[in-house]
N, C-alpha and C positions, 0 to 999 in steps of 0.2 A: 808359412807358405800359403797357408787357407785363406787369412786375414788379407795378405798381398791379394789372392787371385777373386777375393769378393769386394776389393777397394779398386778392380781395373772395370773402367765401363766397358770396355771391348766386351767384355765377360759377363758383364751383369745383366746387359738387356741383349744380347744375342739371342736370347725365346723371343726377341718380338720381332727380330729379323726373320727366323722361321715363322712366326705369326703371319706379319707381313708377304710373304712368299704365299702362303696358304690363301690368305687374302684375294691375291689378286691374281690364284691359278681357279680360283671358286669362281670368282665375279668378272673375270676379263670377258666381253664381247667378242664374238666371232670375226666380225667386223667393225671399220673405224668408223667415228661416227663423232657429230661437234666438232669442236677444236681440232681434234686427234688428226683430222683430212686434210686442216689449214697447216699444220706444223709437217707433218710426213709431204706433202706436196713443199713445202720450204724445203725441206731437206733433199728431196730430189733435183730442187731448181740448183740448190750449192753445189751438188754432185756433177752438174755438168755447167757450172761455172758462171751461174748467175746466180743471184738471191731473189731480183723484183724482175720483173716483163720490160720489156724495155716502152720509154713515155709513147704516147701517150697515156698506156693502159696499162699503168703500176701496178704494185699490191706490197704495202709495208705495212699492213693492217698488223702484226708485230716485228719483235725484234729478232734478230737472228741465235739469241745465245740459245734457246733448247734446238731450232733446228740443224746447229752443229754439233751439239751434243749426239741427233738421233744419225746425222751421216754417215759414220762408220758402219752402224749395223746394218740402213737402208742401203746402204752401198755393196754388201756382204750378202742380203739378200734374210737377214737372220728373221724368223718368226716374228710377228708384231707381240705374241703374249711374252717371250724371252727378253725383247726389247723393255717391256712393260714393267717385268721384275725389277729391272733399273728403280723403280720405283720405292722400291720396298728396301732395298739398301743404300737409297737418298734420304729417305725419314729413318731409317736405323743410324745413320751419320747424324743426323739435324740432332738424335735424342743423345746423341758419345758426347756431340760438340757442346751441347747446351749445360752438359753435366760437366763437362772439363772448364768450360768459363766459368758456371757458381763454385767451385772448388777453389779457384782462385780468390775469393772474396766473400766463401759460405762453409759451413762443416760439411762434410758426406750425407749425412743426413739429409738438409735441406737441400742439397745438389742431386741427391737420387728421387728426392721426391718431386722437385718439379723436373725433372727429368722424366719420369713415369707420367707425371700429367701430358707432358708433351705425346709418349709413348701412346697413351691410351684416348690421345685426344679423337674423338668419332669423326667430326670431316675432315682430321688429313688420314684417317682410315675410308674414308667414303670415298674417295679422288685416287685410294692406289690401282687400283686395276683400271685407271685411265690413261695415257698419252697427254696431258696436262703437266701445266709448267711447277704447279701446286710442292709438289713434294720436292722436286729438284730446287726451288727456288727456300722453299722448306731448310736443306740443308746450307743454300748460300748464305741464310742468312744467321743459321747458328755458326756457320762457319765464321762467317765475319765479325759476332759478338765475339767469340774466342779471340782473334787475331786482334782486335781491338784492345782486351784487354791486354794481352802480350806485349802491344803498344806500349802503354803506359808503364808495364812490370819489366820489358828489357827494350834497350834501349837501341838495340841494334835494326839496323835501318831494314832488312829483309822481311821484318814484320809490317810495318808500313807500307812497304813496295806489294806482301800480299795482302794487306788488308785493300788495298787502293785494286788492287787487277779485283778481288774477290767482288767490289761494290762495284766495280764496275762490270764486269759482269752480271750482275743481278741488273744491273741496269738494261743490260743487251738482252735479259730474260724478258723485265717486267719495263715497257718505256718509260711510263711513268717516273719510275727514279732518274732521267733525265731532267726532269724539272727539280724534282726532288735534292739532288747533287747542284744544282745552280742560286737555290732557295740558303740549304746550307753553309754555301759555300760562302754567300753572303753574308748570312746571320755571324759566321765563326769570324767575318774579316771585320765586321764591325763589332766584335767584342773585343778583338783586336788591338783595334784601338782604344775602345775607351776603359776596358778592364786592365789593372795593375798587374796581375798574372797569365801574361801575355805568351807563357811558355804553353800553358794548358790546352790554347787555341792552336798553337802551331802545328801540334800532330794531325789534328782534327783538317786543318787545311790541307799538309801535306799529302793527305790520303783521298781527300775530296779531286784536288787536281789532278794524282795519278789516276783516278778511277776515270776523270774526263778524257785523260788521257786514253784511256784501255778504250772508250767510246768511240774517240779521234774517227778511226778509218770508217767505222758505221757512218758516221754523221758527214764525211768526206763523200762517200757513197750516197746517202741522200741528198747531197746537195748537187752531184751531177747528176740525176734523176729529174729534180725540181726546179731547180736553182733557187733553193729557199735553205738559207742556214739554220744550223739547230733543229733539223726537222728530222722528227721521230718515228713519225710514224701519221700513216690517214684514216683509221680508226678513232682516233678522237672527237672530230668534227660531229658522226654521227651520234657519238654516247652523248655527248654535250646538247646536243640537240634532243632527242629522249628526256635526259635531265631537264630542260627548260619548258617542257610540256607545259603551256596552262588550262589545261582541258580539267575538268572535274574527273574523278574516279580513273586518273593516268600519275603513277608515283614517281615519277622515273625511271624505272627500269624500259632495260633496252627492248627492241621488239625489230622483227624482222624484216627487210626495206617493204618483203609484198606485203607488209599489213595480216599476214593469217595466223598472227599470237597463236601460234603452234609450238612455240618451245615449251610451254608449260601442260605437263598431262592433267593438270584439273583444271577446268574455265568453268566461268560464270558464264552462263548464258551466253558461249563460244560464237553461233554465229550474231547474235546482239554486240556483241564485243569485236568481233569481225564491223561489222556495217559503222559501229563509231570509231573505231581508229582509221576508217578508210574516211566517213567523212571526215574526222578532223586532221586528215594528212594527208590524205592520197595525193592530194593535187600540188601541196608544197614537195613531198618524196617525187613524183612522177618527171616537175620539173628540174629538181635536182637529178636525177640517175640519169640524165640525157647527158649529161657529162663524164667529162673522163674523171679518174678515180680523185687528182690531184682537188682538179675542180669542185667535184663533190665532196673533199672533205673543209674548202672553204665555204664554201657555202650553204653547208650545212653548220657551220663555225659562224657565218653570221648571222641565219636565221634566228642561233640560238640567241646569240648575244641579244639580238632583238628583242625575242620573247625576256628573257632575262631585265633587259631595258623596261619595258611595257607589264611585265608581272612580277616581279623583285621578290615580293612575299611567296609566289606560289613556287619560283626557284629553291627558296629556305624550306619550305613543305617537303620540296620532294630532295633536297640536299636533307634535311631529318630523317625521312623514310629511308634515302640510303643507307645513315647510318645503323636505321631499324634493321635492314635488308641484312646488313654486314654481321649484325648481333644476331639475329633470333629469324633470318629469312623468310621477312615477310615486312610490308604488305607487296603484292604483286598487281598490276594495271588488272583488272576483267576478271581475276582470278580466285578462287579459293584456294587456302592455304592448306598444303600436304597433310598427312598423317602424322607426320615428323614434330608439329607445333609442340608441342610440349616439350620433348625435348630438344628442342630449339631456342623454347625461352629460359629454360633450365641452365642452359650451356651458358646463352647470352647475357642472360642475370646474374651468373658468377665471374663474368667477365668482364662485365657492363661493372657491378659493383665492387670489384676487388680495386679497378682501374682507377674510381674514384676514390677510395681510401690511398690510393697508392700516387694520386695527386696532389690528395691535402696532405701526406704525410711527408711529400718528396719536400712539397713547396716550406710547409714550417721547417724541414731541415737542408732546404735549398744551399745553404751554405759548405753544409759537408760532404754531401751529396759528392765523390769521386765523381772526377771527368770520363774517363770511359763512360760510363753509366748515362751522363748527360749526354755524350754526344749520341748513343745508338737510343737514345730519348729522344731525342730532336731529328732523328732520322726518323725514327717511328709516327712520331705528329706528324711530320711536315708531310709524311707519304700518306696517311688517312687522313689529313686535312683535303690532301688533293684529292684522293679515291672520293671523299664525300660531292665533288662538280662534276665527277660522270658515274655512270649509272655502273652500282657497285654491290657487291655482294657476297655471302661468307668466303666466299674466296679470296678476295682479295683483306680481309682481316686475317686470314689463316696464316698467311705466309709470313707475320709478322707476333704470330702468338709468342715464340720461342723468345723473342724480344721481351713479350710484356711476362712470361716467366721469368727470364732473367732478374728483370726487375723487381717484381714480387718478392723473390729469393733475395736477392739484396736485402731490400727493406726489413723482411724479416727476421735477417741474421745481423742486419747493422744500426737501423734507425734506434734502435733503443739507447745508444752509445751517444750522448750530447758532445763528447771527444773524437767524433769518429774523425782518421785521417787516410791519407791515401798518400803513401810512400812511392813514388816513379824512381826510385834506387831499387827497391828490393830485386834482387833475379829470380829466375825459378829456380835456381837452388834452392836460394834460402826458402822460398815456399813451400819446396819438397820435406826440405830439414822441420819444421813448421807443424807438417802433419794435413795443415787445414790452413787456408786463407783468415786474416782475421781474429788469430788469436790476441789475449792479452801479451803486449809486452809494455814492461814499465807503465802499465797502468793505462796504457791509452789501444784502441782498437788497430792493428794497421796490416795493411795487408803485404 
């Protein structure tokens, strides 16, 4: 009985669901503030039967999936710090999920210890006492490692149909996976074709197009707004824009349309930094915002492209520095870097290098490498491929750590095996009977 009740995750990391509770009844603000105002005003708009303003003066600067999330309880009237807890048993699910996929394919062992990394990771403990998509999106995506691998171990079509609503979802969280889901979708149809085991790509398709599916009605909705297909969202144009900066001592990162680099509590020589982002923008920003929102997210879409055209090398500079930003946050435009620096390069440094051992290991065994694994491998690139062309940061790597755990744990319970295989017959039964994903049978590793 003891042995059963210390082998159930529900059970095991339930102290970090009280943790988390603790968390963010300590740290929650009085009031909303960043993001928290743009998402709670989405949820209001849904509540009385809109999402965006009607054209001229839109606003889809994101997707709708957390502000239906937060509906119910703005709608109910329930406390914003109550609403917030939400938070704390989004990331207690992302740590059940993440532990229940390596179990599939890892001992208990390795399944509870990156599981505990996940638990004890500091920035998605930093982001619970917020109104931020971070942790909800946290769990869509260990959700989806799970259902993925289910995919492959049973064959029954209901895993598919939720893996395909859960990524599509995540999509309606984070836009971004919009392109992301259209990138894939390609990549899986031209393996398609010219790869021999053309079963392995079909799942991977199947669940790309229900997710576009689950999208359908959003991108139906933008497109009587705009009259522009495929249109996600008009926060892009400006991050793009930021990113393509060829000013000296400007890394990409985003900065506010009036120019008063007030989102960072420590500046360099603040109003110095003030007076050169207004001269090197004020007058390209002033003529752009005379427009309606739609207008100004293309044209801000072409400035960049410009700058982009005209400075190519200083786009790859500050397209680096993102990915510096997303590792060990920093460097910042005018700014000194927090107190936090150290443990920011700490964190980034083991994650910056396990990544790269965990690329030359994958690619020498590129062969065995189970499909599951590849395909939320190629979800994981293609989405910080793209986060690296607008202005990005540890948040946007956060919501995909539970991925490169995943991962990790694979490699480390299987790459050793130059036999390794991957059986899409076994059920969860027999996994159950099993004990552990990955045991020896008949001499060969399989799960």
């Amino acid at each position: 009985m003891m042995k059963k009740l210390t082998r159930n995750p529900w059970f095991i990391f339930l102290p970090f669901l009280f943790f988390y509770v603790y968390l963010v009844i300590l740290n929650k603000w009085p009031t909303l503030y960043g993001d928290e105002i743009r998402y709670v005003d989405f949820a209001h708009n849904l509540i009385h039967g809109y999402y965006s303003p009607s054209p001229p003066h839109i606003n889809l600067w994101n997707g709708p999936g957390y502000p239906l999330i937060l509906v119910p309880f703005i709608a109910l009237h329930v406390p914003v710090l109550y609403v917030t807890l939400l938070n704390a048993v989004y990331l207690y699910l992302a740590v059940v999920f993440l532990y229940k996929a390596l179990l599939l394919i890892t001992s208990h062992k390795i399944a509870v210890i990156a599981a505990l990394l996940l638990a004890l990771y500091p920035n998605d403990q930093a982001v619970l006492p917020i109104l931020y998509t971070e942790a909800f999106t946290s769990l869509l995506v260990s959700l989806l490692t799970y259902l993925i691998m289910l995919v492959y171990i049973n064959e029954k079509p209901k895993y598919i149909i939720l893996a395909g609503f859960v990524l599509g979802y995540i999509t309606l969280t984070k836009i971004i996976f919009g392109y992301v889901l259209v990138i894939c979708l390609a990549a899986c149809l031209i393996m398609l074709l010219i790869k021999k085991s053309r079963g392995e790509y079909l799942k991977p398709i199947k669940i790309l197009l229900i997710a576009l599916v689950v999208t359908l009605p959003y991108l139906v909705y933008t497109y009587s707004l705009t009259g522009k297909a495929f249109y996600w969202g008009d926060s892009g144009g400006m991050s793009l824009y930021w990113m393509s900066t060829p000013y000296d001592h400007e890394y990409g990162d985003w900065k506010v349309p009036n120019l008063t680099n007030n989102q960072y509590p420590i500046l360099f020589k603040s109003s110095e930094a003030v007076d050169l982002l207004k001269k090197n923008h004020a007058k390209e920003i002033g003529a752009i915002l005379k427009h309606n929102e739609f207008e100004q997210d293309v044209l801000f879409k072409q400035k960049a492209i410009d700058n982009i055209k005209q400075h190519p090398f200083k786009f790859l500079k500050n397209y680096y520095y993102n990915f510096s930003r997303m590792l060990f946050n920093f460097p910042y435009s005018y700014s000194y870097q927090d107190g936090a620096i150290v443990e920011n390069i700490v964190i980034g440094s083991l994650i910056l290098w396990a990544s790269v051992a965990g690329i030359v290991l994958t690619w020498l065994n590129r062969r065995s490498i189970i499909p599951p694994v590849k395909f939320m491998l190629l979800i994981t690139m293609v989405y910080l491929a793209l986060s690296g062309a607008l202005s990005s940061y540890p948040r946007q790597l956060d919501v995909v750590v539970p991925v490169l755990l995943f991962w990790m744990g694979y490699l480390i319970a299987n790459i050793k095996s130059a036999n390794l295989k991957f059986s899409a017959q076994k059920t969860l039964a027999d996994i159950d009977l099993m004990e552990m994903a990955g045991v020896e049978v008949n001499g060969e590793n399989t799960i």
